[in-house]
N, CA, C and O atoms as a printed pandas DataFrame, in Angstrom:
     atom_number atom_name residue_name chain_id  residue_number  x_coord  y_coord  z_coord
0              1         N          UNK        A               1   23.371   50.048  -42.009
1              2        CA          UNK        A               1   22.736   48.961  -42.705
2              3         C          UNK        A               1   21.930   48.155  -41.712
3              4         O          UNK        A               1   22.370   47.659  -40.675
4              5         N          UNK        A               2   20.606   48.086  -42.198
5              6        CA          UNK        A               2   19.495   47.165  -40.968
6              7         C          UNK        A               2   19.620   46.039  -41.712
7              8         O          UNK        A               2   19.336   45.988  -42.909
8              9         N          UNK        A               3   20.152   44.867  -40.876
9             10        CA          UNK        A               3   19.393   43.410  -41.026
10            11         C          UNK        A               3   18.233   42.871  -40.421
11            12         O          UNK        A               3   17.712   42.908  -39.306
12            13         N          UNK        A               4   17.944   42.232  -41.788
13            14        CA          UNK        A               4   16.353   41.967  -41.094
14            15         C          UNK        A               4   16.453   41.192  -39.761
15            16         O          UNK        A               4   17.484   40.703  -39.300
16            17         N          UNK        A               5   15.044   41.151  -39.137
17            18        CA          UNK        A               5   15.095   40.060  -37.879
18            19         C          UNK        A               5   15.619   39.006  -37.741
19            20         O          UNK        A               5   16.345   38.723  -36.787
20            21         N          UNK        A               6   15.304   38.182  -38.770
21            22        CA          UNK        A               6   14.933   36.805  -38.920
22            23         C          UNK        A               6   16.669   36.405  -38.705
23            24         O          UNK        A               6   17.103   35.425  -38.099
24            25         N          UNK        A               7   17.573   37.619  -39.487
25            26        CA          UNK        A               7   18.956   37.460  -39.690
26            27         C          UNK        A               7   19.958   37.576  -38.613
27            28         O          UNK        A               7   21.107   37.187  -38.404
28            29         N          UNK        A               8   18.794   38.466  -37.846
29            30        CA          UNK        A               8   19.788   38.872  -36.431
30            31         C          UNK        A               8   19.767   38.082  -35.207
31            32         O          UNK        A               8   18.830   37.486  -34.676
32            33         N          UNK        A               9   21.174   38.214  -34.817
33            34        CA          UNK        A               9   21.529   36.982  -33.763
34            35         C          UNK        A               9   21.020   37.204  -32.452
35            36         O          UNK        A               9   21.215   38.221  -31.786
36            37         N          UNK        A              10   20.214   35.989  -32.039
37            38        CA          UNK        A              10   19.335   35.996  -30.903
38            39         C          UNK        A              10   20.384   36.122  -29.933
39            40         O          UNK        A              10   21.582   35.919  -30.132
40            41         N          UNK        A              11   19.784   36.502  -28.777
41            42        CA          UNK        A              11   20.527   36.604  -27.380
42            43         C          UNK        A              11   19.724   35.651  -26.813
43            44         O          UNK        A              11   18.525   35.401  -26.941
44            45         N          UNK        A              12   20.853   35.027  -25.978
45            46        CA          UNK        A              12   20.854   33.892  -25.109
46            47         C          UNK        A              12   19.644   34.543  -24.018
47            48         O          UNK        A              12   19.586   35.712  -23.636
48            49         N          UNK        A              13   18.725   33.431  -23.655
49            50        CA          UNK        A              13   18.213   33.765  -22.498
50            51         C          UNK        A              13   19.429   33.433  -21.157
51            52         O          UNK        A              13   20.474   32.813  -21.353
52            53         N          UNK        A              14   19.087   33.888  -20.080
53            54        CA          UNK        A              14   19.716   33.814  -18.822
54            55         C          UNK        A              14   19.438   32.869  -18.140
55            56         O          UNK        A              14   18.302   32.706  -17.696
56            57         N          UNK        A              15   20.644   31.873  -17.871
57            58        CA          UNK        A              15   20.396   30.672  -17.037
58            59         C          UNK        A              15   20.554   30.751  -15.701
59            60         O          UNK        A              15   21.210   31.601  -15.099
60            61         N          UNK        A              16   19.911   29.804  -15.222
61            62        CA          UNK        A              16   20.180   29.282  -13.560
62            63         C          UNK        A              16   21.208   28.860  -13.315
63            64         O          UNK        A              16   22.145   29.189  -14.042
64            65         N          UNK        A              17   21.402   28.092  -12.352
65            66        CA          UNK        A              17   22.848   27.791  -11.558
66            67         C          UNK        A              17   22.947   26.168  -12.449
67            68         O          UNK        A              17   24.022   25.991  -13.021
68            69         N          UNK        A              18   22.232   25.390  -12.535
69            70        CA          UNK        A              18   22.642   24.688  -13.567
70            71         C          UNK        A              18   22.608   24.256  -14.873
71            72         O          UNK        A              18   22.752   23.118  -15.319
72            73         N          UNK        A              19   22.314   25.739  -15.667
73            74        CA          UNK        A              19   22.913   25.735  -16.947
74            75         C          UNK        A              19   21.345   26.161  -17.899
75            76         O          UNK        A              19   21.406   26.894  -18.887
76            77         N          UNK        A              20   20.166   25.632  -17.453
77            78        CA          UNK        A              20   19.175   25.501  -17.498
78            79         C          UNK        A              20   18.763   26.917  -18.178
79            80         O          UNK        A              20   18.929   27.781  -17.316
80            81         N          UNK        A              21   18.383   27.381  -19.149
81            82        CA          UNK        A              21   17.658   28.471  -19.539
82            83         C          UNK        A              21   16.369   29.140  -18.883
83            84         O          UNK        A              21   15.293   28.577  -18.681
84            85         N          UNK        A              22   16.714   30.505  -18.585
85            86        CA          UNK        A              22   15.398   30.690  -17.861
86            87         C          UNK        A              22   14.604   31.692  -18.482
87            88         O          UNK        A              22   15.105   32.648  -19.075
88            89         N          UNK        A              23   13.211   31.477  -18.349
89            90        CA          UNK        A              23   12.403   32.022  -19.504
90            91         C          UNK        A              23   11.766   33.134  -18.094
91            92         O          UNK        A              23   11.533   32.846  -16.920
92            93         N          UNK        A              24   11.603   34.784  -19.031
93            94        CA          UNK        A              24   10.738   35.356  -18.125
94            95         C          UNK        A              24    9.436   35.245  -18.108
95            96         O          UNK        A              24    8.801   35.135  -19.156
96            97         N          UNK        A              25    8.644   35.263  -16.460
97            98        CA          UNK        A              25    7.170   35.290  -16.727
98            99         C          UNK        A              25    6.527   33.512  -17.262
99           100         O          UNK        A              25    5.495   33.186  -17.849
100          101         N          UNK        A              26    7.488   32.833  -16.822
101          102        CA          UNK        A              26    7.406   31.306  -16.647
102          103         C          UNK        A              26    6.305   31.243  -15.445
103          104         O          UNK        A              26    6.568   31.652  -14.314
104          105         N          UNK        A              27    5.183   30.748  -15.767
105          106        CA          UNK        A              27    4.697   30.533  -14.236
106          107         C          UNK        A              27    4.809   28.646  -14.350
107          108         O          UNK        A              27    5.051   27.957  -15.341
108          109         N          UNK        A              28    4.606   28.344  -13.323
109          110        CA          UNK        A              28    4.648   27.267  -12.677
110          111         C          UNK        A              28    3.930   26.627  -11.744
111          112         O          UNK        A              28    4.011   27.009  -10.577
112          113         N          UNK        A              29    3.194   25.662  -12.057
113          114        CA          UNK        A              29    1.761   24.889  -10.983
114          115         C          UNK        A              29    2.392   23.487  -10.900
115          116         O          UNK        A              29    2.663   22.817  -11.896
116          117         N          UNK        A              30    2.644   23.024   -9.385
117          118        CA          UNK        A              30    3.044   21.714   -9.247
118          119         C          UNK        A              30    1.622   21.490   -8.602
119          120         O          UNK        A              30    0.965   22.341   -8.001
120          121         N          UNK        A              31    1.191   19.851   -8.904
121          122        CA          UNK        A              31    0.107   19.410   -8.697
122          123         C          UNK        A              31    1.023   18.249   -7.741
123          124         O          UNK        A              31    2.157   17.887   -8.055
124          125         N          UNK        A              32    0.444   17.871   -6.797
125          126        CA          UNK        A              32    0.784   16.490   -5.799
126          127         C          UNK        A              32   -0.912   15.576   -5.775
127          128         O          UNK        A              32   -2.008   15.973   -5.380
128          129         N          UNK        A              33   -0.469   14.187   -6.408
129          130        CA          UNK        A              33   -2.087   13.741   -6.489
130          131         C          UNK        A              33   -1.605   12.153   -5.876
131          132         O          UNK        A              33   -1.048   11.329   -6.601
132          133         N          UNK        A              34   -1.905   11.922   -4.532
133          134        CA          UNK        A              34   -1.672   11.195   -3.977
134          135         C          UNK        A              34   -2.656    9.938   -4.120
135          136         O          UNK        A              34   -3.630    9.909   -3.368
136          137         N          UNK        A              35   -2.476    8.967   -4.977
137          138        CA          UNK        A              35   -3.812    7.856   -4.972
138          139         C          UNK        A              35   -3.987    6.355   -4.056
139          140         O          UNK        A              35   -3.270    5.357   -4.126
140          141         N          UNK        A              36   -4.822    6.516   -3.459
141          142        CA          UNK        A              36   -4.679    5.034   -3.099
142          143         C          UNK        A              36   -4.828    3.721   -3.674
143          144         O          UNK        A              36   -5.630    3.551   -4.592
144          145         N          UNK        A              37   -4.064    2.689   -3.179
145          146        CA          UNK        A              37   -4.203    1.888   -3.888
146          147         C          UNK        A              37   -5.780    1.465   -4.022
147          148         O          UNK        A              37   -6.631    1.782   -3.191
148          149         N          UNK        A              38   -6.051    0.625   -5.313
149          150        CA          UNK        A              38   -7.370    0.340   -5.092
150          151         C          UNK        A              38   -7.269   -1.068   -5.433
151          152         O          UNK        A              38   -6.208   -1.610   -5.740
152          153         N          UNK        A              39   -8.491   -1.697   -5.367
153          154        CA          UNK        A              39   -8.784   -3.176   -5.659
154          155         C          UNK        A              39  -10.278   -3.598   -6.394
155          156         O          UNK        A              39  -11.322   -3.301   -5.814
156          157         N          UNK        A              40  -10.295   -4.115   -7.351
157          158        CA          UNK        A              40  -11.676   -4.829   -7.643
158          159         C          UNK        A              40  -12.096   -5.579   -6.682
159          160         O          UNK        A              40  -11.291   -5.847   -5.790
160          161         N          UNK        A              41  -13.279   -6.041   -6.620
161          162        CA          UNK        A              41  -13.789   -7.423   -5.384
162          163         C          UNK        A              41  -14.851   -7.167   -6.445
163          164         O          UNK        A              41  -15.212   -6.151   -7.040
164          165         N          UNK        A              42  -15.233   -8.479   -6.474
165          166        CA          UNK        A              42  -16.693   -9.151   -6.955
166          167         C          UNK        A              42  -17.314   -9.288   -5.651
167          168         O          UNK        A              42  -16.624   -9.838   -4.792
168          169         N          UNK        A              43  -18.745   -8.809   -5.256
169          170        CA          UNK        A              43  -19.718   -9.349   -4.478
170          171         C          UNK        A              43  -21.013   -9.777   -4.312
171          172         O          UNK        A              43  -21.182   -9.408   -5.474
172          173         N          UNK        A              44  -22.043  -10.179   -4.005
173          174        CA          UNK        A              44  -23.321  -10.481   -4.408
174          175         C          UNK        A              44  -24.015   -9.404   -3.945
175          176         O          UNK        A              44  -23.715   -8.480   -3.189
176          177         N          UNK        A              45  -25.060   -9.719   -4.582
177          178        CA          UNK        A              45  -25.804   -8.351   -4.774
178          179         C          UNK        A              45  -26.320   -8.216   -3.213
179          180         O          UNK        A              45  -26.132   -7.193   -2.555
180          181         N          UNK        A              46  -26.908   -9.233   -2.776
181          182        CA          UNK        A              46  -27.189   -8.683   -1.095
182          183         C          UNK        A              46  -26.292   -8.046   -0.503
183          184         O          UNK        A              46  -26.683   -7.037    0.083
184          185         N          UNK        A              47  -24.726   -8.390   -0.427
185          186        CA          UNK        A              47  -23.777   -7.967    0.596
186          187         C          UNK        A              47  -23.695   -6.511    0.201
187          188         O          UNK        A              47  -23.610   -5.602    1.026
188          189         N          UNK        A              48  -23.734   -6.288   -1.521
189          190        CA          UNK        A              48  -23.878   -4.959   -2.006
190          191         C          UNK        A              48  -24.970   -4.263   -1.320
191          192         O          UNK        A              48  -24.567   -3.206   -0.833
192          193         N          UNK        A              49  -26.405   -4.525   -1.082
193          194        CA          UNK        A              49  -26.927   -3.970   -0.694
194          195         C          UNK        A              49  -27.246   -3.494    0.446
195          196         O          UNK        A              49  -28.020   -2.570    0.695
196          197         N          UNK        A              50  -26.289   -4.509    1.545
197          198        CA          UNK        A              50  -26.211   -4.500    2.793
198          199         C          UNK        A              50  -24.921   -3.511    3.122
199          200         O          UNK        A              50  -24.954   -2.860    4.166
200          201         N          UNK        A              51  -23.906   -3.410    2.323
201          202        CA          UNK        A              51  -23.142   -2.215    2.213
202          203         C          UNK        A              51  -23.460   -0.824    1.716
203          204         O          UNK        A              51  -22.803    0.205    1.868
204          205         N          UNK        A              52  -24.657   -1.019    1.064
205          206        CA          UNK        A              52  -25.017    0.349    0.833
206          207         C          UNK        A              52  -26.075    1.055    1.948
207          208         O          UNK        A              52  -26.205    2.239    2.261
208          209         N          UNK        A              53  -26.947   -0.451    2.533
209          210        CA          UNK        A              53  -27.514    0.474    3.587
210          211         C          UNK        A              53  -27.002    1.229    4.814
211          212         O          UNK        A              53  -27.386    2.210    5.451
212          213         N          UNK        A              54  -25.882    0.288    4.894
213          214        CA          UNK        A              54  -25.001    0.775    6.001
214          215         C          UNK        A              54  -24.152    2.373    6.084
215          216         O          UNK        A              54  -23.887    3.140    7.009
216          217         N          UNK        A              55  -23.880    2.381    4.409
217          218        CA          UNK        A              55  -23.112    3.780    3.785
218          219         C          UNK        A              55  -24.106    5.156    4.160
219          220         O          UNK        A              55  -23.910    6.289    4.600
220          221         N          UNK        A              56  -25.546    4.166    3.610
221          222        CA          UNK        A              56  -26.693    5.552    3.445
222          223         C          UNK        A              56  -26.393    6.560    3.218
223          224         O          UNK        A              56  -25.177    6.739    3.150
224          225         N          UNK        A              57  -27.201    7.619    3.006
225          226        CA          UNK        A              57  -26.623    8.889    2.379
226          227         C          UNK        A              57  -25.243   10.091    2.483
227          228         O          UNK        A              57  -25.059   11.166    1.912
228          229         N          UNK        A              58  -24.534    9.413    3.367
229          230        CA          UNK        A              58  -23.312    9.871    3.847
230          231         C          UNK        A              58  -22.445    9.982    2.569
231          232         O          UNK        A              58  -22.656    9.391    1.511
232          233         N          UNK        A              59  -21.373   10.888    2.860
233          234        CA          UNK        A              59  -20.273   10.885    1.860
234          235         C          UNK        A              59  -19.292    9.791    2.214
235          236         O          UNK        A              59  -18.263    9.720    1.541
236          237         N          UNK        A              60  -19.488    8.960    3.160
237          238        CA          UNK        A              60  -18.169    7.768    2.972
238          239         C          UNK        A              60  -17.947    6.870    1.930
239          240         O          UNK        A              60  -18.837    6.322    1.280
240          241         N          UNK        A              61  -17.057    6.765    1.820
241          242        CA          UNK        A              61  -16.628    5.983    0.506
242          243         C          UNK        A              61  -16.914    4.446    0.939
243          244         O          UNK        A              61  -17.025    4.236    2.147
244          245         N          UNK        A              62  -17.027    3.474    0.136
245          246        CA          UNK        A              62  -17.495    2.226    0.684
246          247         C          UNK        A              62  -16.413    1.568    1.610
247          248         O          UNK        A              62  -16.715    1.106    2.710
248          249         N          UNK        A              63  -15.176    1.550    1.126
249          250        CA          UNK        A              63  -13.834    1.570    1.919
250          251         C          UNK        A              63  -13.865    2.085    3.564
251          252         O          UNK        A              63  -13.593    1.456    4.587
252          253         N          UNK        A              64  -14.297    3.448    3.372
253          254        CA          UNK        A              64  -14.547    3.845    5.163
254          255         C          UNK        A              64  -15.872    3.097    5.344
255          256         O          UNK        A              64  -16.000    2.839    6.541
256          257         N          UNK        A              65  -16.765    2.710    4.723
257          258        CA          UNK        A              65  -17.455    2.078    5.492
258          259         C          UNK        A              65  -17.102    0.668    5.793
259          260         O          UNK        A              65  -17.587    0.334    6.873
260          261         N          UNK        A              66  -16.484   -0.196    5.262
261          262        CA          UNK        A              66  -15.840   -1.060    5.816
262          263         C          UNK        A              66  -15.143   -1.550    7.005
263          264         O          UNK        A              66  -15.326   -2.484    7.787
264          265         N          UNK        A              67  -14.168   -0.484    6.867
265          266        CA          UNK        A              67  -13.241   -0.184    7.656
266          267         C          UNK        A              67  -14.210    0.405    9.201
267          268         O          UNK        A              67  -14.020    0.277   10.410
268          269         N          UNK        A              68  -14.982    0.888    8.592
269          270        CA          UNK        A              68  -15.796    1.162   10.082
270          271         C          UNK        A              68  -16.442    0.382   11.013
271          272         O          UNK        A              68  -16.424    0.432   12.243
272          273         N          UNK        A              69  -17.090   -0.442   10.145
273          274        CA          UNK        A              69  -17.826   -1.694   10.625
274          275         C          UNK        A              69  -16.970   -2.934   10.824
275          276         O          UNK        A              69  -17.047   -3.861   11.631
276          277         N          UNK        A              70  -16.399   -2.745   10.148
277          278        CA          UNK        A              70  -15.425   -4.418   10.546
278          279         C          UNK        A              70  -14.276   -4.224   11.759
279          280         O          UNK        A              70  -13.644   -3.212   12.062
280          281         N          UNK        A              71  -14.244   -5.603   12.351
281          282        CA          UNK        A              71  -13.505   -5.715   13.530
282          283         C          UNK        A              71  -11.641   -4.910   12.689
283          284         O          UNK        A              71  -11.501   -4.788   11.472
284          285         N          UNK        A              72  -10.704   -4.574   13.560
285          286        CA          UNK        A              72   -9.320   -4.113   13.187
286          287         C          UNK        A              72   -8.580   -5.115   13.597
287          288         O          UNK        A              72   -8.694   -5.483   14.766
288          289         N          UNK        A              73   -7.530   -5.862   12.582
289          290        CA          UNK        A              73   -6.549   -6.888   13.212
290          291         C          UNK        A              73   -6.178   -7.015   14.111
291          292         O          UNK        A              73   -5.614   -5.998   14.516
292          293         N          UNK        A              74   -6.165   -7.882   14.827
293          294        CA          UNK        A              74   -5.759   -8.964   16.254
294          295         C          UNK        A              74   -4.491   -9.203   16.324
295          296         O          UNK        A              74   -3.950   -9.295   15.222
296          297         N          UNK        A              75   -3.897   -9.323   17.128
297          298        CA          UNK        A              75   -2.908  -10.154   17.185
298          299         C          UNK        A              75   -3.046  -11.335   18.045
299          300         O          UNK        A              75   -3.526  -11.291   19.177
300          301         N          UNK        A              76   -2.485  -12.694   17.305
301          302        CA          UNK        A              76   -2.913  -13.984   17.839
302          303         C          UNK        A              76   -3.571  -14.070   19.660
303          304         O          UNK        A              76   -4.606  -14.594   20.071
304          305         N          UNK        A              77   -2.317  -13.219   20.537
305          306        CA          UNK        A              77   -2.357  -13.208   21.621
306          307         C          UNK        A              77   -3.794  -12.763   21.890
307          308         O          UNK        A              77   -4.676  -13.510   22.313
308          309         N          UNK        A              78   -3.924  -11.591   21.627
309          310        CA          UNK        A              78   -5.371  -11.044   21.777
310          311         C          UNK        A              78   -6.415  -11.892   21.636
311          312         O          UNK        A              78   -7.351  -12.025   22.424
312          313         N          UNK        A              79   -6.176  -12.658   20.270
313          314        CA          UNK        A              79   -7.509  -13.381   20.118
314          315         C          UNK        A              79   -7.871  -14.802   21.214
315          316         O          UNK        A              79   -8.929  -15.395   21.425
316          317         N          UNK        A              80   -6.377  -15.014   21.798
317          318        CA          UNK        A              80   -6.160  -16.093   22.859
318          319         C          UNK        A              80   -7.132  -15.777   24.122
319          320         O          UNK        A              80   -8.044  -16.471   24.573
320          321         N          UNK        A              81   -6.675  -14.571   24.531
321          322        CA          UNK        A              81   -7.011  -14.236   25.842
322          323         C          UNK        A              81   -8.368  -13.867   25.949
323          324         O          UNK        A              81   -8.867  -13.824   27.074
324          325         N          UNK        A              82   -9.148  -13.549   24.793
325          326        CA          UNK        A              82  -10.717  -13.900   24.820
326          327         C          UNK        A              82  -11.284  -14.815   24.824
327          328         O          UNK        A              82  -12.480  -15.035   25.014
328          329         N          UNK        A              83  -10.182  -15.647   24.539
329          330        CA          UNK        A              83  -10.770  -17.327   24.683
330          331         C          UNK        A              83  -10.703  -17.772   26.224
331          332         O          UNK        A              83  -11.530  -18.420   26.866
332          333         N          UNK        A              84   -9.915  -17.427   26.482
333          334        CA          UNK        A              84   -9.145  -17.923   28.539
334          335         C          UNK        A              84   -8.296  -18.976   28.534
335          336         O          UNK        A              84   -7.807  -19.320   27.458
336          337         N          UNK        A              85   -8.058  -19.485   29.411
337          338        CA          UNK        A              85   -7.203  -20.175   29.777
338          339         C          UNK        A              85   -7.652  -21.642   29.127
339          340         O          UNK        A              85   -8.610  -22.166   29.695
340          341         N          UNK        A              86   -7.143  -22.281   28.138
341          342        CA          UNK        A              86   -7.321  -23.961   27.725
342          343         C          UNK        A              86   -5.985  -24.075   27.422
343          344         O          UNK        A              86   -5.165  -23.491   26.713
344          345         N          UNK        A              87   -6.044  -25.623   28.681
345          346        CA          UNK        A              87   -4.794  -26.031   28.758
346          347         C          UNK        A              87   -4.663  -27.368   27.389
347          348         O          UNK        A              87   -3.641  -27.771   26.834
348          349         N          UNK        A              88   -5.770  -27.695   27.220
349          350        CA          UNK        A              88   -5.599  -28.333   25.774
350          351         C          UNK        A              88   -5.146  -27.783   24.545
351          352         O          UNK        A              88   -4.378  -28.251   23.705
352          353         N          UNK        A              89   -5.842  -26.562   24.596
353          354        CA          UNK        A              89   -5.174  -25.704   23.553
354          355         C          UNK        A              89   -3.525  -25.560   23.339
355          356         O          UNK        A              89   -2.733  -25.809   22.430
356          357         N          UNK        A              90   -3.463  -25.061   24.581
357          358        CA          UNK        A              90   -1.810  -24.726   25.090
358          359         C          UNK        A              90   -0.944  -26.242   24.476
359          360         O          UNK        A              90    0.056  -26.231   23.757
360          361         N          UNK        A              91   -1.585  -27.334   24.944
361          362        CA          UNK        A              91   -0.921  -28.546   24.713
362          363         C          UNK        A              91   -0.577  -29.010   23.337
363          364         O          UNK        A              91    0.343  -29.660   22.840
364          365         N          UNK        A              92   -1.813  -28.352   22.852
365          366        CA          UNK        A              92   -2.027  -29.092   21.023
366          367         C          UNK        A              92   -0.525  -27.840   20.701
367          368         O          UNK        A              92    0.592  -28.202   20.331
368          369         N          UNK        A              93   -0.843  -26.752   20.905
369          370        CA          UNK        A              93    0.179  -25.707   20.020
370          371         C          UNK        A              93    1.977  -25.947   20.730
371          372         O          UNK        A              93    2.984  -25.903   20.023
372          373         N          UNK        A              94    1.977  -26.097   21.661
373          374        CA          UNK        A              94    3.237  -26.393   21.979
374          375         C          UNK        A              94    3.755  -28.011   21.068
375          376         O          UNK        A              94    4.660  -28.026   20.235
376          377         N          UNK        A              95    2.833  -29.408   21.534
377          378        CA          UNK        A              95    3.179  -30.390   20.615
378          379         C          UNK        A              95    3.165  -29.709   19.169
379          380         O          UNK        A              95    4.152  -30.180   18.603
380          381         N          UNK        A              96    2.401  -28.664   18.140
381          382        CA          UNK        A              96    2.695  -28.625   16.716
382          383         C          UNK        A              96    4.169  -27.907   16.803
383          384         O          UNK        A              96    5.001  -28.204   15.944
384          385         N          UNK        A              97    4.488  -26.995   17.801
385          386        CA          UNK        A              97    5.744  -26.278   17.766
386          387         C          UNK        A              97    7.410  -27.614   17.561
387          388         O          UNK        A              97    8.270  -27.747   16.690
388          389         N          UNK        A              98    7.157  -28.224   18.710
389          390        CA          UNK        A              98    7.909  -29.585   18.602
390          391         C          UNK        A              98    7.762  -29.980   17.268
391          392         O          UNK        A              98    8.838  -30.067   16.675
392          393         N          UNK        A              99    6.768  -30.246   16.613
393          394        CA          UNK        A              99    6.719  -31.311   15.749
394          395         C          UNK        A              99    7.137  -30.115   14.314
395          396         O          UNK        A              99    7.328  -30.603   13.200
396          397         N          UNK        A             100    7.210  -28.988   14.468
397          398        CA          UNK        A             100    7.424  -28.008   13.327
398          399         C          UNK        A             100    9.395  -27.813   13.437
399          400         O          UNK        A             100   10.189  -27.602   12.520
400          401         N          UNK        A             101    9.649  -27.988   14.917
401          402        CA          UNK        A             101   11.375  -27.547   14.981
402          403         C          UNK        A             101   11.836  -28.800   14.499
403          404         O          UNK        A             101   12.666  -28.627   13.606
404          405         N          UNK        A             102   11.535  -30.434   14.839
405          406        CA          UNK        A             102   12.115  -31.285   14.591
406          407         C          UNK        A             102   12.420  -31.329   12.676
407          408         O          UNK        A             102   13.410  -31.742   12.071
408          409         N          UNK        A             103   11.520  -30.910   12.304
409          410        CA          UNK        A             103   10.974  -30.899   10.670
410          411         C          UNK        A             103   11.977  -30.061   10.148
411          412         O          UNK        A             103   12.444  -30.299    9.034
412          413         N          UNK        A             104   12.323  -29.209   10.751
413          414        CA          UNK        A             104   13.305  -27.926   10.231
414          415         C          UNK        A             104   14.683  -28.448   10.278
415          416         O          UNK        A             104   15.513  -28.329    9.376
416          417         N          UNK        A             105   14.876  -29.127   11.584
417          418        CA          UNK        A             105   16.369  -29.427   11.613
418          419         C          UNK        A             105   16.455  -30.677   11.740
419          420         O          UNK        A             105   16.152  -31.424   12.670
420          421         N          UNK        A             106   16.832  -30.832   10.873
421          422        CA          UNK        A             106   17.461  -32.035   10.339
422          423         C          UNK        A             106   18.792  -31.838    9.685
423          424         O          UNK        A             106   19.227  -30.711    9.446
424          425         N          UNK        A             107   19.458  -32.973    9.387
425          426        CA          UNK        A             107   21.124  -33.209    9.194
426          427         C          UNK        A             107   20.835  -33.371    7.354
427          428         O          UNK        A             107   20.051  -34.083    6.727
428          429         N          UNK        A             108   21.914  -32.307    6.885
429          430        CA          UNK        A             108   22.111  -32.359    5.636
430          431         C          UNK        A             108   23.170  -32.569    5.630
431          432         O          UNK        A             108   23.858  -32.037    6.502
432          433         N          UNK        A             109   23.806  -33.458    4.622
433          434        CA          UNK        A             109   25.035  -34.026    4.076
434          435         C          UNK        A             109   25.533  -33.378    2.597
435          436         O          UNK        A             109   25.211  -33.881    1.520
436          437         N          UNK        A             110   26.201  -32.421    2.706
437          438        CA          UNK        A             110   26.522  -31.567    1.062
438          439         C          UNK        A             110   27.536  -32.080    0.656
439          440         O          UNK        A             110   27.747  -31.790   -0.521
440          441         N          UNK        A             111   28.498  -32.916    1.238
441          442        CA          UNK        A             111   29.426  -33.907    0.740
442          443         C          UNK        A             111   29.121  -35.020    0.239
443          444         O          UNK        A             111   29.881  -35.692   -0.459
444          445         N          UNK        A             112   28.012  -35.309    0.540
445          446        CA          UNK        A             112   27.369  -36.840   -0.790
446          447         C          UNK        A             112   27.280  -36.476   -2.125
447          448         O          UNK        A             112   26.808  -35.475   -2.663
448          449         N          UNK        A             113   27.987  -37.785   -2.698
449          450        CA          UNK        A             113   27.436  -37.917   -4.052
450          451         C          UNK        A             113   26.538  -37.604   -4.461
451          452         O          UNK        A             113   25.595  -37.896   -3.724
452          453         N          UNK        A             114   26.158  -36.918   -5.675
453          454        CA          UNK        A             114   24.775  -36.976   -5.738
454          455         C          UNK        A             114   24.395  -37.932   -6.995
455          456         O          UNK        A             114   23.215  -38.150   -7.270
């Protein structure tokens, strides 16, 4: 006696190690699409155009051209020692240092009434 298809009991496909059904002739494409962050900026139309002459027909993105032309972060020290030696300077930033620790510590009382 033939039963029809529709009637007859499927066989399990064959799983993996965790339980997972595995289909034959599964292919599989992993894509990795790494984006950078980006940002709007509003600018005027000169600076626009002064960024585009700079880009000119190159493939850089306006970003590398930025990044190309503009100075790379300093650190304070650095920007000191192009200045040289001012002992006024030295004087003003040591007095704001004083006048920034006194500000910080001060005496709190958590046992007062409030």
């Amino acid at each position: 006696m033939n039963t029809p298809r529709s009637q007859q009991p499927r066989p399990h496909p064959p799983s993996g190690q965790d339980g997972i059904p595995l289909r034959e002739n599964l292919n599989t494409c992993t894509y990795t699409y790494t984006d950078m962050g980006t940002r709007t900026i509003s600018i005027s139309d000169d600076a626009y155009e002064r960024l585009s002459r700079l880009k000119g027909p190159s493939n850089m993105s306006f970003s590398e051209v930025i990044l190309k032309y503009t100075p790379p972060k300093k650190k304070l020290s650095e920007i000191l020692k192009e200045f040289g030696p001012n002992p006024a300077l030295a004087d003003s930033v040591e007095e704001a240092s004083r006048e920034m620790r006194k500000a910080s510590m001060r005496e709190v009382d958590f046992d007062a009434d409030a």
